[in-house]
N, C-alpha and C positions, 0 to 999 in steps of 0.2 A: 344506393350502392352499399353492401354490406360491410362493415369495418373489419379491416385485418386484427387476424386473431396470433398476439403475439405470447407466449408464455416464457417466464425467467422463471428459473431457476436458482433457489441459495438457499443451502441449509437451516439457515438462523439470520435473522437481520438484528444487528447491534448498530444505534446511529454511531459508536464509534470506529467500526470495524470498514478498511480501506475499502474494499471488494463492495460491502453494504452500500456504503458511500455512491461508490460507483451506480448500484441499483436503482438507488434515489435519484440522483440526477441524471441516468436515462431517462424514468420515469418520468420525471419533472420537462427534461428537454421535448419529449414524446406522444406527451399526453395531449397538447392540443391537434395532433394532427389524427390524419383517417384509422386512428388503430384501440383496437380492444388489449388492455393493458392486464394481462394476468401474471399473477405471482406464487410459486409451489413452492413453499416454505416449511420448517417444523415448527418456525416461532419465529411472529413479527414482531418488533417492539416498537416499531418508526410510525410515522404518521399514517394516514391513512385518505386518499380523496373519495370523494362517491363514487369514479366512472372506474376506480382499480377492485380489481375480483382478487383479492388473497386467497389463497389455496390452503391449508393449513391440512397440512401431511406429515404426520405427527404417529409411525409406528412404535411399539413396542421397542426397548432398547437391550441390553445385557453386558454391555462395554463397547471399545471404541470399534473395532469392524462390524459387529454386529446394529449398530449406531449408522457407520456408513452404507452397508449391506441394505439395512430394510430402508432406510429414508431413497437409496435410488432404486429401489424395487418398486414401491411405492410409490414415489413420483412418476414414474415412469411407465406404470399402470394407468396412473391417474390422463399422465398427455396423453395416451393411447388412447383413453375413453373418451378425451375430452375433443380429440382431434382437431388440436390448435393446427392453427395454419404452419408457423415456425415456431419451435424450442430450442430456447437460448438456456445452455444452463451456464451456473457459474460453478457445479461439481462436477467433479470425476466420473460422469455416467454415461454409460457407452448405449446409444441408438437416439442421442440427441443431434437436431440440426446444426448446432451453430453452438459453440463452446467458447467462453471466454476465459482464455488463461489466465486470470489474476493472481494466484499462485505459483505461477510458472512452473518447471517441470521439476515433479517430486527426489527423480533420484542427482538432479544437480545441486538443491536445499540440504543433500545429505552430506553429499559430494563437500558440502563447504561448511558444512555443521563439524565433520570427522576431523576438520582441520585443529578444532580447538579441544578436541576426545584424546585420550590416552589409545595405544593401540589395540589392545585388550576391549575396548569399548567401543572402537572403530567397527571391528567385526560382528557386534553383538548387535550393533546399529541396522546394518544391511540385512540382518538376520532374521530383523524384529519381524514377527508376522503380519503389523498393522503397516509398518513401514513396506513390504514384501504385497500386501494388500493393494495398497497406495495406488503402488507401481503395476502393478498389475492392471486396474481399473483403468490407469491412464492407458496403456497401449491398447487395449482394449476398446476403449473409445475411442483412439486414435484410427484406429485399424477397421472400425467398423463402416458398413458401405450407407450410412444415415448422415454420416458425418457430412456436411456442406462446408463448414468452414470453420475457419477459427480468428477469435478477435485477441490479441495481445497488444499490452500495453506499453512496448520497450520492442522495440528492432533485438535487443539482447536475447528477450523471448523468443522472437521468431525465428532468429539464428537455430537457438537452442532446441527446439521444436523440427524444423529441418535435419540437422543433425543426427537426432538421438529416435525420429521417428521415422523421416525419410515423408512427410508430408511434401507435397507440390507446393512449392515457393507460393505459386497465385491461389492457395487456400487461404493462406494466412495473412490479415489484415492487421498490422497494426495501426490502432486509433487509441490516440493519447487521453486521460481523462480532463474534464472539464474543471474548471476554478470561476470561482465567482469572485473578477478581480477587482468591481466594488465596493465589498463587502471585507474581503480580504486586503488591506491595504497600508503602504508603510503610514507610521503614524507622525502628527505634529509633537512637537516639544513638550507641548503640556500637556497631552496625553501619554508621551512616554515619561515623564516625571512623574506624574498623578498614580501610573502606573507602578513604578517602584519604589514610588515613597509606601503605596499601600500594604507590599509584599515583602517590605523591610530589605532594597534591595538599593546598594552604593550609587548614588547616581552617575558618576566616573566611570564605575569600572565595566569594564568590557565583558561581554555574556554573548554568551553561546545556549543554544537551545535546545535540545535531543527530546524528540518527540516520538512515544509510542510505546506500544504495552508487547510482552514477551521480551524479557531484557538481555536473555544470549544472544535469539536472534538478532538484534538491532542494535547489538556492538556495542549495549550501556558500559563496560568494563572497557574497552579500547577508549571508549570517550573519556572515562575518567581519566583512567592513564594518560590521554593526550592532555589533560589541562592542569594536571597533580602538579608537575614543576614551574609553570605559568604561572599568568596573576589572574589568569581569565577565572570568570566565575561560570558554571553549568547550572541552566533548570533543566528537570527532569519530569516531562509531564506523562503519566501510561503507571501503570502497576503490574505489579511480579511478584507471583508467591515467593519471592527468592530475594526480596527488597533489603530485608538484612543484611542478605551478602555484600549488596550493593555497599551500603552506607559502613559497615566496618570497612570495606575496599578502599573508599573513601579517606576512614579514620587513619589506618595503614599508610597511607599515603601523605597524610597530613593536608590534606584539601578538605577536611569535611563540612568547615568553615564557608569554603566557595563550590560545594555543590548540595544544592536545593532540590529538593525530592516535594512535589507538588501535586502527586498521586493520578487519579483520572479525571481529566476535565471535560464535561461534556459542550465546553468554550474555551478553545485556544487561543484563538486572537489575543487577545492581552496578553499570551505567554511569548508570543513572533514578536509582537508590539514595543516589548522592553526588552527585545534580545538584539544584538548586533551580529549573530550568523546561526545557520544551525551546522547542528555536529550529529552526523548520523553513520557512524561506519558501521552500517549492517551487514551482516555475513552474506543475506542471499536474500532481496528483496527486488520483484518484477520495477515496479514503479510508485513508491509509498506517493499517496495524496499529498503527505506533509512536506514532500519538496514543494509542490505545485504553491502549497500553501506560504509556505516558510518565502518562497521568490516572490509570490505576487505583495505580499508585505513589504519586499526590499531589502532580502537577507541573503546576503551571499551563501552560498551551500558548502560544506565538508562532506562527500560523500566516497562509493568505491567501486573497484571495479566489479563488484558482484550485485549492483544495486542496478537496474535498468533508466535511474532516473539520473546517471551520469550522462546518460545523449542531452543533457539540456546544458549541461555544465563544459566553461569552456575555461580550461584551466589558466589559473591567474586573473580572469577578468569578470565572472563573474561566482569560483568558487574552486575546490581542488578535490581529482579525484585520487583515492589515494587504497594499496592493499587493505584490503579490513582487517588484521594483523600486524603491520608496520604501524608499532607505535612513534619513532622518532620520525616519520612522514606525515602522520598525523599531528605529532605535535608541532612538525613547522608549520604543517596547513596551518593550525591554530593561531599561530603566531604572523602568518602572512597575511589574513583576514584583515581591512581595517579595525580601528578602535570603535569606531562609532559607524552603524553602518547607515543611517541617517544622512544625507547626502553624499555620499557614497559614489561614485564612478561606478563599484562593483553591484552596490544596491540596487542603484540604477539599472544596470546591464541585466542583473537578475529578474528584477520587476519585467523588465523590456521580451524577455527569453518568452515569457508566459503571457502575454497579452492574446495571443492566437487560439489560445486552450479554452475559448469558451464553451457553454450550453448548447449556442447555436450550433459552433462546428461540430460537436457530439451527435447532435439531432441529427444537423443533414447526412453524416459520414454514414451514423445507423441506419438512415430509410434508403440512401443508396446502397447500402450491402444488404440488406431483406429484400428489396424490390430485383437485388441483380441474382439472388440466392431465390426465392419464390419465383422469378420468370426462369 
């Protein structure tokens, strides 16, 4: 019997980048069973097994649409020729089978970006030709008759996607990503001591954790703000060409003492490990992995109503969803968080939320949606 011939889809793989993340651990979930595992890429940088065919589809560029333009022209030639049985992309290109929104829908990211724009800029936003691009590609492939389905990672998604495109409710599958909650996990005493004695970090004081790179998006300013008049202290693990900002922001506010700028780490864990919650009010995020990550460690969550990773968060018990612009909502969250989330009621209930999100249920959820999309 011939093995199914599955093709994904993603511009660039970064082992730090969420969407990437997700790639790998299909792969990983997928690879022992009856299927041909290929991947159309511009640039891999992650591991690689013997039985995966990386694609490397890598045209000419001249800036950002012309960037997006030939890589789905090109890919897209490529599945033609190759005529995989299903194409999963994880980009914006329209005559693929099966699309995974990990990005969720471009013009609601704008929708919530404008909020923090002067109005003058607001306009120039919608305007942009790349942004105008975007949007374009998505209805596009929305609308195309190749389309079988779609995978989103947030009920938030799917709404959004109904909505704004008028897709059939039973196109759209949300399936949550996987956590290795093993590997991920709250830590003992002497491990979280060992941990903050290393990073020159108060053993008392109570920390908070904000994880990830692009720092408007993912609300790095709302977080400072929420912990500036506290005694909480903040790591900040992701980089931003705009990291100055940050840290004068910081200065400005007289917190620069209790917030820790710890750059890119291609190992978190010890950053979850010595925190007692995270703080992530990001403007417009589908479903960041680093919640997934940050609970199965035993961290209560701060997050908002534009993040899709608030369906796990049950207010008060095991974290607080809150506007991504209300800074005195966020800083009570802050403040209602226990001190220590190590034994925790709410640790606990966090840990507990994500136990269900494994590899396994990834695996099986995927071959039931290709086997019910190919029959």
């Amino acid at each position: 019997m011939s093995k199914f011939r599955l093709a994904l889809v993603r511009q660039k793989y970064r082992p730090d980048g969420g969407a990437e993340r997700f790639v790998s651990r299909a792969l990983e979930a997928l690879d022992s069973s009856n299927l041909e595992l290929n991947v159309i890429t511009r640039e891999w940088q992650g591991p690689v097994k013997p039985d995966w065919h990386i694609h490397i589809c890598n045209p000419s560029k001249w800036g950002r649409i012309s960037r997006e333009r030939g890589f789905a022209n090109a890919a897209r030639a490529l599945w033609e020729s190759k005529q995989f049985d299903l194409v999963q992309s994880h980009e914006r290109i329209p005559g693929c089978d099966l699309y995974r929104a990990g990005d969720g829908v471009h013009r609601r990211w704008l929708e919530q970006r404008a909020r923090i724009l002067p109005g003058w800029k607001q306009a120039l936003l919608f305007a942009d030709r790349y942004h105008r691009y975007v949007m374009n590609a998505e209805r596009e492939m929305y609308q195309h008759d190749h389309l079988r389905g779609v995978i989103c990672n947030a009920e938030m998604i799917r709404q959004e996607i109904i909505a704004d495109f008028g897709l059939p409710a039973d196109k759209i599958h949300v399936i949550y990503n996987a956590i290795d909650n093993q590997r991920f996990m709250p830590p003992d005493e002497e491990t979280l001591t060992t941990l903050r004695q290393q990073h020159g970090i108060p053993l008392q004081a109570t920390c908070l954790v904000y994880v990830g790179s692009g720092f408007e998006r993912k609300g790095l300013d709302a977080a400072i703000r929420a912990i500036a008049p506290t005694d909480r202290h903040l790591f900040v693990v992701g980089k931003d060409k705009d990291q100055r900002r940050y840290e004068s922001l910081a200065v400005s506010l007289n917190c620069a003492s209790r917030v820790h700028f710890f750059g890119m780490q291609t190992e978190t864990l010890p950053f979850y490990q010595m925190a007692d919650g995270l703080l992530l009010p990001t403007l417009y995020d589908p479903f960041p992995n680093v919640i997934l990550e940050a609970m199965a460690c035993g961290l209560p969550v701060i997050t908002t109503t534009g993040c899709g990773g608030q369906e796990f968060i049950v207010q008060g018990q095991n974290g607080y969803v809150c506007d991504a612009l209300d800074i005195p909502a966020l800083q009570d969250a802050v403040m209602a968080l226990p001190a220590r989330a190590s034994g925790s009621s709410e640790g606990q209930h966090a840990r507990e939320r994500i136990l269900s999100c494994t590899a396994e249920r990834l695996s099986t959820q995927l071959l039931a949606l290709y086997q019910k999309l190919v029959k």
